[in-house]
C-alpha positions as CSV (number, residue, x, y, z in Angstrom):
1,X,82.5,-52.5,-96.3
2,X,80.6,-54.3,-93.6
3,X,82.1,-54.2,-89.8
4,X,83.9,-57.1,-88.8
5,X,82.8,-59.0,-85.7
6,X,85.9,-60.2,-83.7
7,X,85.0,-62.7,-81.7
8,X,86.0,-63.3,-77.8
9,X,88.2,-66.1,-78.7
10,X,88.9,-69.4,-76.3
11,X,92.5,-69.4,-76.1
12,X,95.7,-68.6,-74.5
13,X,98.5,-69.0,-72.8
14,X,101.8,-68.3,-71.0
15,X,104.0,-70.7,-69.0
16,X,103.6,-70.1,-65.3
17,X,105.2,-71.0,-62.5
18,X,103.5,-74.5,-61.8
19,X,104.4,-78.3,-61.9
20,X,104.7,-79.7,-65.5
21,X,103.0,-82.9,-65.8
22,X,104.2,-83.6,-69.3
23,X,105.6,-81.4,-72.4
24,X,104.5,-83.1,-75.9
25,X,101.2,-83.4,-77.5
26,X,100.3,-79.8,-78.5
27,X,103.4,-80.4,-81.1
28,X,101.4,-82.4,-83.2
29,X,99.0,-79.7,-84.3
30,X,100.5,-78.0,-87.3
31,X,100.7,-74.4,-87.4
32,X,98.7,-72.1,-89.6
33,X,100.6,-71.8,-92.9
34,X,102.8,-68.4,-92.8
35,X,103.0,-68.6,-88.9
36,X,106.3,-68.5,-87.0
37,X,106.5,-71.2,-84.7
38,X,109.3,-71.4,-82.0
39,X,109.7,-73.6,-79.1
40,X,111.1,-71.5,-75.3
41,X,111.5,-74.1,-72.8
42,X,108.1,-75.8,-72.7
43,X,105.9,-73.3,-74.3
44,X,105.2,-73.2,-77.6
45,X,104.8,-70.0,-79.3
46,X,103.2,-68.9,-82.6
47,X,102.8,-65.6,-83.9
48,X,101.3,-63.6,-87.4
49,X,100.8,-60.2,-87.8
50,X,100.9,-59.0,-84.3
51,X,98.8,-62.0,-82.7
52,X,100.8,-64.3,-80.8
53,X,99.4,-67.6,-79.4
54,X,101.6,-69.1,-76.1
55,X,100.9,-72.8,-75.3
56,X,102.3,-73.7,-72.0
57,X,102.8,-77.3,-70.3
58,X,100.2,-79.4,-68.8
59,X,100.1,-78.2,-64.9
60,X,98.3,-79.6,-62.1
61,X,95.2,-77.5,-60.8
62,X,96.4,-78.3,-57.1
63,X,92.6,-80.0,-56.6
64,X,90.8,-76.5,-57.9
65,X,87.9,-76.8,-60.1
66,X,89.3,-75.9,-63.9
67,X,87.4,-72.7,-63.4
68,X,88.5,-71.7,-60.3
69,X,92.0,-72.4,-61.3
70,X,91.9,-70.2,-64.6
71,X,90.2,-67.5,-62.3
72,X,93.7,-67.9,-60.1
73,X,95.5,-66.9,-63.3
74,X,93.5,-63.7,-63.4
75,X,96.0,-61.2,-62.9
76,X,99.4,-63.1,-63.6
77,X,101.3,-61.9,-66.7
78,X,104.7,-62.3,-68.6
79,X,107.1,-59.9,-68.7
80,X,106.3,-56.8,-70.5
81,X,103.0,-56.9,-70.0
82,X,100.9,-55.5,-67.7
83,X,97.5,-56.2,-66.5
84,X,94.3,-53.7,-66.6
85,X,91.4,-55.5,-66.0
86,X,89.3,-58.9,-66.6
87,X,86.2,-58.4,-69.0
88,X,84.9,-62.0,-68.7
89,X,85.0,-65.5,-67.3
90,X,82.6,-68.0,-69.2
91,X,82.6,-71.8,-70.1
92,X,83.1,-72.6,-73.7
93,X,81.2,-74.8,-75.6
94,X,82.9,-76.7,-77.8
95,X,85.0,-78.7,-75.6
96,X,83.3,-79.8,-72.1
97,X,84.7,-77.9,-69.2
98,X,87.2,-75.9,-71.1
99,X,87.1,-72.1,-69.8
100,X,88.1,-68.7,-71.2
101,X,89.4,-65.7,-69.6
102,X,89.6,-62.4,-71.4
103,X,91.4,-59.6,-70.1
104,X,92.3,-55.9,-70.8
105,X,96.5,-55.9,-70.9
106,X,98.6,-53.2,-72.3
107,X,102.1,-54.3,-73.8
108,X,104.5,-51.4,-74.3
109,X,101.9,-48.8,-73.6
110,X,99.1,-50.3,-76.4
111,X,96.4,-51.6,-75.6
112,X,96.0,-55.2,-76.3
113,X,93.5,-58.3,-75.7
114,X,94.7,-60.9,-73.5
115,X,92.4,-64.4,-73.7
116,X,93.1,-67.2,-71.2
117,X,92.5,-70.2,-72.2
118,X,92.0,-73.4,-69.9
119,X,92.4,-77.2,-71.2
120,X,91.0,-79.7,-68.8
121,X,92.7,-83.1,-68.4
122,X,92.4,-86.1,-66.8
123,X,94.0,-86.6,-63.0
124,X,93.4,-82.8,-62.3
125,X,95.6,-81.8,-65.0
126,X,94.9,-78.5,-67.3
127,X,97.3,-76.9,-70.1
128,X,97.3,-72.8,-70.3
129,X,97.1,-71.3,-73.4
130,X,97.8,-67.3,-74.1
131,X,96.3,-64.9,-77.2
132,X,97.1,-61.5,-77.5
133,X,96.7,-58.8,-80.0
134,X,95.0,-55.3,-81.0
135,X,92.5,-56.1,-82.2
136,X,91.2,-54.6,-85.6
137,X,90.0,-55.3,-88.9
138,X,93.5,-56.1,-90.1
139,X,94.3,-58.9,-87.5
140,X,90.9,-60.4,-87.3
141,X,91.1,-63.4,-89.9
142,X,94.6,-63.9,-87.4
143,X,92.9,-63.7,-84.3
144,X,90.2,-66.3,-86.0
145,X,93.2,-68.6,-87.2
146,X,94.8,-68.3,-83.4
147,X,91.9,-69.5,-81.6
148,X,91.3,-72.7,-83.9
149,X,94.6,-73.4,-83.4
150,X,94.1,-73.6,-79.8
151,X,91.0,-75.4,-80.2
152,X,92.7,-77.9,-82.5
153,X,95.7,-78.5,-79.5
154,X,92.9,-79.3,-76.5
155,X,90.6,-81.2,-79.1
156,X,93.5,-83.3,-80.3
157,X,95.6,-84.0,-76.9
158,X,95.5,-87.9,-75.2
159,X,94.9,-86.6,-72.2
160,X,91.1,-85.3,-73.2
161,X,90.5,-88.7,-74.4
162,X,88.8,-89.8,-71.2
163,X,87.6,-86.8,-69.4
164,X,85.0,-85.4,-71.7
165,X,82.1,-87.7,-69.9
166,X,82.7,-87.2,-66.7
167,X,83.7,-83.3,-66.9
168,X,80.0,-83.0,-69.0
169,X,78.4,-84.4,-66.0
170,X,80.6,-82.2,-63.7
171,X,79.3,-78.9,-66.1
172,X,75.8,-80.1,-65.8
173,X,75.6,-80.3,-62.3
174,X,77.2,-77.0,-61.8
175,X,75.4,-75.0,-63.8
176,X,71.9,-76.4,-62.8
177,X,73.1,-75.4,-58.9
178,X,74.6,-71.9,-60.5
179,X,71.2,-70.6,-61.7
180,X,68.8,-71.7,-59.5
181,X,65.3,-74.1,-60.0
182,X,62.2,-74.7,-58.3
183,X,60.7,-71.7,-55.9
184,X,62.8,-69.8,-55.5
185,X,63.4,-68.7,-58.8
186,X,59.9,-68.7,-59.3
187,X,59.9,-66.1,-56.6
188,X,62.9,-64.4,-58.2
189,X,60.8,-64.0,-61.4
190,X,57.9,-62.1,-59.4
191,X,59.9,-60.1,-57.6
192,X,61.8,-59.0,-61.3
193,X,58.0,-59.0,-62.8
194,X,57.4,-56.0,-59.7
195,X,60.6,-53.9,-60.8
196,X,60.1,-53.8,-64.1
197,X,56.6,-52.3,-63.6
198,X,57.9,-49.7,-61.7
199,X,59.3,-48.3,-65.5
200,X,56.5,-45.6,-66.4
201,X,54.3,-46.8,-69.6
202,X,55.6,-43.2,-71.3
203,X,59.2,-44.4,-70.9
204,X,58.8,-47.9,-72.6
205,X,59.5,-48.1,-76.5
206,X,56.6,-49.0,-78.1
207,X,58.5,-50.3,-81.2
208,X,62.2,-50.8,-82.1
209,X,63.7,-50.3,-85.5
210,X,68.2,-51.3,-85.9
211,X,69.1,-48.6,-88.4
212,X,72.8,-48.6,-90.1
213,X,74.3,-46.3,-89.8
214,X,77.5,-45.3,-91.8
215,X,80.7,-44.4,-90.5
216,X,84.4,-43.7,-91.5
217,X,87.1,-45.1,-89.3
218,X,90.6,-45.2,-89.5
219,X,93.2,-43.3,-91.9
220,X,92.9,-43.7,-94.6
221,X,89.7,-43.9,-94.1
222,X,87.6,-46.9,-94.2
223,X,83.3,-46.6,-94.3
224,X,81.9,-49.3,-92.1
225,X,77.7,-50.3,-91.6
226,X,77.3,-49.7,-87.5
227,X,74.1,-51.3,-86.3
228,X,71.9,-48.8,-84.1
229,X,68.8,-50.0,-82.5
230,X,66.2,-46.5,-82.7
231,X,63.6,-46.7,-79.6
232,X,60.1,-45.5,-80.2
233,X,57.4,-44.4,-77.8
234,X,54.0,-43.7,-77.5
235,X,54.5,-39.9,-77.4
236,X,55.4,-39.7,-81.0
237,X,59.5,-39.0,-80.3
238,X,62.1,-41.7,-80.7
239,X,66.0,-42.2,-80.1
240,X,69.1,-43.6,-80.4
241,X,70.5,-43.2,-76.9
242,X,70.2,-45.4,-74.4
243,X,72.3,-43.1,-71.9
244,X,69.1,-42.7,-69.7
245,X,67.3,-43.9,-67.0
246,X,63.8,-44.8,-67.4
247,X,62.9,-44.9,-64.0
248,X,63.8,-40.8,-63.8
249,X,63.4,-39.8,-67.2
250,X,61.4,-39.6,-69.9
251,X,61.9,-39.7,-73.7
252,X,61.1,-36.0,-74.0
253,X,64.1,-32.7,-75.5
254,X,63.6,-31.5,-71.8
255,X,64.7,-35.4,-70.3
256,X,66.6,-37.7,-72.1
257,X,67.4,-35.0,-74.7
258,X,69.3,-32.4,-72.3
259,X,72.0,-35.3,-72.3
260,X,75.1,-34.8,-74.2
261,X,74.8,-36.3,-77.3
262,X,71.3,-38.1,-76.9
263,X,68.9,-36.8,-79.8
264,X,65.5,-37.0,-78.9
265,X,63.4,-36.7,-82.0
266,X,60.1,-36.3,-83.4
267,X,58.8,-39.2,-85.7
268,X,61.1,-42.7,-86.0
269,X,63.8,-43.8,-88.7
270,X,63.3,-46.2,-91.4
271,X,65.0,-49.7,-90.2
272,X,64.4,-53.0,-89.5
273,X,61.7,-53.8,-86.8
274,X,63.2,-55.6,-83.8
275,X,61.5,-58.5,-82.0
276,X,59.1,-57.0,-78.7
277,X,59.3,-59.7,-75.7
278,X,56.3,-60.8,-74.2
279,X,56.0,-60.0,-70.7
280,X,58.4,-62.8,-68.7
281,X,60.1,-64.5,-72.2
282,X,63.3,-65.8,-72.0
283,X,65.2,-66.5,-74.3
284,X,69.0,-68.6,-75.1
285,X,72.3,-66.3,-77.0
286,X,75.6,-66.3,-75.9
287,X,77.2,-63.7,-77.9
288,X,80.3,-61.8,-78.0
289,X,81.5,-58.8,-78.8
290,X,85.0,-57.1,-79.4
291,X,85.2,-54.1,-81.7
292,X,88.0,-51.4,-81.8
293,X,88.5,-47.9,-84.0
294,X,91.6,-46.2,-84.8
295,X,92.8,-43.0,-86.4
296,X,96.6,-41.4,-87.0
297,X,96.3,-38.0,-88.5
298,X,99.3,-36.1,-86.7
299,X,99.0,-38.4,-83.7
300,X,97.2,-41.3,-82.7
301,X,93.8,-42.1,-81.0
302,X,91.9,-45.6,-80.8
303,X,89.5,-46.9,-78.7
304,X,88.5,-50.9,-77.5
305,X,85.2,-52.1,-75.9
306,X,84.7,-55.3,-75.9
307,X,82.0,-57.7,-73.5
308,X,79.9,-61.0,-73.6
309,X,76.4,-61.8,-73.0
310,X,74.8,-65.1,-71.8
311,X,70.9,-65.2,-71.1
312,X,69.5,-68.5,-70.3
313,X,66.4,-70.2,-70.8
314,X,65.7,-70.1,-66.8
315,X,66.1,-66.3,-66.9
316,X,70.1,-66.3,-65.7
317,X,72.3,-63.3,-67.4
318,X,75.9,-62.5,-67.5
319,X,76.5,-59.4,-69.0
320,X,79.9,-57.3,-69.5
321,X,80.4,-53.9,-70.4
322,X,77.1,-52.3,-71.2
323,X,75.8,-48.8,-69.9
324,X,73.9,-49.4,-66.6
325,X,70.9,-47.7,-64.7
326,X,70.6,-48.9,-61.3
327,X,69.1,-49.3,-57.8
328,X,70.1,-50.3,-54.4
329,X,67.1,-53.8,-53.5
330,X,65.7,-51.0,-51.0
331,X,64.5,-49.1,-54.6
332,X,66.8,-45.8,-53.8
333,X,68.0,-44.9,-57.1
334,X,71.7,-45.1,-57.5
335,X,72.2,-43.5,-60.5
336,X,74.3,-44.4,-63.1
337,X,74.4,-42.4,-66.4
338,X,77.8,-43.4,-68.6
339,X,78.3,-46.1,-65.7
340,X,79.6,-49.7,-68.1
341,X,79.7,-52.7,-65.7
342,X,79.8,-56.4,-65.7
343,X,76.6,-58.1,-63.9
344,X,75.6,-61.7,-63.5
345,X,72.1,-62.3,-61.9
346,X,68.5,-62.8,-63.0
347,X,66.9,-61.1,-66.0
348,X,62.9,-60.1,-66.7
349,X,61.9,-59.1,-70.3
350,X,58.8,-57.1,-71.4
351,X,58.2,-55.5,-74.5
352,X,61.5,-53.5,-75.0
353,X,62.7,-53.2,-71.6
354,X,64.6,-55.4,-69.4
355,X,65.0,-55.5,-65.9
356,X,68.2,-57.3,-64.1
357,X,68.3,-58.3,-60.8
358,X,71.9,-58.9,-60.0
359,X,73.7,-61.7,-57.5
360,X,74.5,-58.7,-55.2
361,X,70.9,-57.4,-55.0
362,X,71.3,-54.7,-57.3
363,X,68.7,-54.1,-59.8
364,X,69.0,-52.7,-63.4
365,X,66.0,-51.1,-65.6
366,X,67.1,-50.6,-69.4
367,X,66.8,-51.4,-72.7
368,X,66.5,-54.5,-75.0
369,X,65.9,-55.5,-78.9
370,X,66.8,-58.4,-81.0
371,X,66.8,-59.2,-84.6
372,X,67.9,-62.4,-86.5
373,X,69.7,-61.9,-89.8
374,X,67.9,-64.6,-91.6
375,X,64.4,-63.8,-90.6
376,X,64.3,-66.6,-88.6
377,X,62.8,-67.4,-85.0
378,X,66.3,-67.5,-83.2
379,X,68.5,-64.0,-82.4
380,X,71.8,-63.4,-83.9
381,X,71.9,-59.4,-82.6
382,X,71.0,-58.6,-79.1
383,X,71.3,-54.5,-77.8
384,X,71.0,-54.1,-74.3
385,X,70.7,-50.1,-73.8
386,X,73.4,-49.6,-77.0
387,X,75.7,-52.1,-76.2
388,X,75.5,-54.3,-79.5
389,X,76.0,-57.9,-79.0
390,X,76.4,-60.5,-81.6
391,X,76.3,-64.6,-82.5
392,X,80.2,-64.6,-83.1
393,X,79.9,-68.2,-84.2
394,X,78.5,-66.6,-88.0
């Protein structure tokens, strides 16, 4: 049975404490066949199979961009549920200046995803939308149902009818100013060019290989493909593990190997070859990824990790959960072994390695390969030093 992406999906919604501009509209998108579908004050709320979809009211955004006002929604919840943290703020594509927030909640002690959704109106106007569920292999075709239902509302409301132009213009202008043109990123893609040649030649992969792997999870047990990308170098040994620093160690038994579960090995796996970089490529993906295990054998264990990755064609990233290796600007290493954070910044590729530069100063040295499913020119799996990210639109 192959793994299930779960996509990070663009919606949600609860009904805050905010002016109501108007209640109808989002009634006149059927539900999903099978759904419940009730109606508590003005928020509409669907549910299947542990997923539960709140739409809320259209609310004014008080003169806040529709970002800025989904980021004030951050840490709000209903009852019963209780925030943990925020795993990512990004833009969605599919309807101009719509904006999705997902979040880490827990909901009578599980551990549940939370996704914010913001629908832009005219006049300043946006509607809040809520998803929530654990996420697993059982509710994923729900979770998938949920969030084009939520589309479906914002696509089919009046009030987007005239304020797709102007908030495209509005996205465009942003996100040119966001990442930066002209010299200064020229000079941001030297200085990136320096740090990443600081990583020894005996510590970058000469060749990458993604190797699937075969796992059992759950009870009863279920085998799943996992998708592994194997790192090989120069001196003849290869791994796995990308829970090392290449600035400080080396892919050596006595280095990277002395790590707890980080085989170093002798000779490489048999696997698909993954795409090298050429020194300064960039490349286009935003990709997803949300994955979750779970066991009950005389108790219960399961774990979550989810994250996003955007690299643009001008060299910006925005990255969530992935293991990272960094230094202060100065060059002092700051460690970093198990350390998964969320970074936004500038990015360098070459070869296998990739070196961030983040909006705070901070830089990152790791690990990079690609592969596309079809064989073709564009990516649909990125690994960033073992954090598998994927096209969640296939």
């Amino acid at each position: 049975m192959r793994k299930t992406a779960l996509p990070l999906l663009p919606i949600l919604s609860v009904a805050f404490a905010a002016l109501p501009i108007t209640t109808a509209d989002a009634q006149d998108v059927a539900a999903p066949p099978g759904w419940s579908d009730t109606q508590q004050g003005e928020t509409r709320i669907l549910s299947h199979d542990g997923v539960i979809v709140e739409v809320g009211p259209w609310q004014s955004t008080n003169g806040k961009s529709t970002r800025d006002w989904l980021k004030s929604q951050e840490r709000i919840t209903p009852r019963g549920v209780t925030y943990v943290a925020t795993q990512s703020l990004q833009a969605e594509r599919a309807i101009a200046d719509s904006h999705a927030l997902a979040r880490s909640v827990k909901v009578d002690g599980r551990d549940e995803l939370s996704v914010l959704y913001a629908c832009p109106g005219k006049g300043g106007t946006v509607r809040l939308m809520e998803l929530r569920a654990i996420l697993s292999r059982k509710t994923a075709s729900a979770i998938q149902r949920a969030a084009k239902f939520g589309e479906d509302v914002c696509r089919a409301d009046p009030k987007m009818a005239s304020y797709r132009a102007a908030s495209t213009r509005t996205a465009s202008t942003n996100l040119a100013r966001d990442q930066g043109s002209g010299p200064s990123a020229s000079g941001t893609s030297q200085s990136l060019a320096a740090e990443n040649a600081k990583i020894p030649a005996q510590s970058r992969p000469s060749s990458a290989r993604i190797i699937l792997k075969q796992k059992w999870v759950g009870f009863p047990a279920v085998m799943i493909n996992e998708a592994t990308p194997e790192m090989s170098f120069s001196n003849g040994y290869s791994t796995s593990c990308a829970k090392w620093n290449p600035l400080t160690q080396s892919p050596t038994p006595s280095s990277a190997g002395r790590m707890k579960r980080c085989e170093v090995k002798r000779g490489a796996s048999k696997g698909k070859l993954a795409r090298k970089f050429s020194p300064g490529e960039t490349i286009s993906v935003s990709f997803g990824r949300i994955s979750a295990s779970s066991s009950n054998l005389g108790g219960s264990t399961s774990t979550i990790s989810g994250g996003t990755l955007r690299m643009t064609k001008d060299g910006r990233i925005e990255i969530g959960k992935f293991n990272a290796f960094s230094a202060r600007a100065s060059g002092a290493n700051a460690g970093g072994g198990n350390r998964k954070i969320a970074v936004s910044g500038r990015y360098y590729l070459d070869g296998h390695t990739i070196t961030i530069k983040g909006d705070d100063g901070r830089v990152y040295h790791g690990f990079i390969a690609a592969s596309s499913n079809k064989g073709g020119r564009g990516y649909d799996n990125v690994f960033i030093n073992g954090e598998h990210y994927w096209d969640r639109k296939k």
